[in-house]
C-alpha positions in Angstrom: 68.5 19.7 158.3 67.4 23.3 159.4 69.5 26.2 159.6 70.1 26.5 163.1 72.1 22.5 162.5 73.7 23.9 159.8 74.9 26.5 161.7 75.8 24.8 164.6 78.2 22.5 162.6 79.8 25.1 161.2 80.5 26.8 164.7 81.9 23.1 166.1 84.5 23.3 162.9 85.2 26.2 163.5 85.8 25.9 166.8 87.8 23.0 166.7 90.3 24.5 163.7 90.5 27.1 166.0 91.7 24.9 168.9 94.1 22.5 166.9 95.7 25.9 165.7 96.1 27.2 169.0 97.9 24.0 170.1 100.0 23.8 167.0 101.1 27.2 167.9 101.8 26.3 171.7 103.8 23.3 170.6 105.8 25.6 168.2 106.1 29.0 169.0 105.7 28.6 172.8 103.3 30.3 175.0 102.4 33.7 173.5 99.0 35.6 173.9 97.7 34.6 170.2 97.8 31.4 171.1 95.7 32.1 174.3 93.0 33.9 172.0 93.2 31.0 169.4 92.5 28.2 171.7 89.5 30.4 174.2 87.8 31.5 170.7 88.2 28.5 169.2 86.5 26.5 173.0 83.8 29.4 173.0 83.0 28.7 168.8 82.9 24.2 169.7 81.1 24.6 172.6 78.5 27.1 171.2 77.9 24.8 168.1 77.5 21.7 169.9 75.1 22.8 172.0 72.8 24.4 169.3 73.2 21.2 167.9 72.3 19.4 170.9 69.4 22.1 171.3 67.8 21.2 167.8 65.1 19.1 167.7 65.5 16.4 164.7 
């Protein structure tokens, strides 16, 4: 594995703690605007790491 997978792994986790804490917060807290930041930064951070993972050759 290069760096640029590595990387891009740890952006899709990222990401995607990002976006299960953004809907744990809509589910509790109801709609507020942290949980609008949690769940676009936490879509912009998966998407960005899957496709530099998709963009790396084996």
């Amino acid at each position: 594995m290069n760096v640029k997978s590595i990387f891009g792994a740890i952006l899709t986790l990222a990401g995607l703690i990002g976006l299960i804490y953004g809907g744990v917060d809509f589910t509790k807290g109801g709609v507020s605007q942290a949980s609008f930041v949690y769940v676009i930064m936490g879509g912009i951070f998966f998407f960005a790491g899957i496709g530099l993972i998709r963009s790396t050759k084996a």
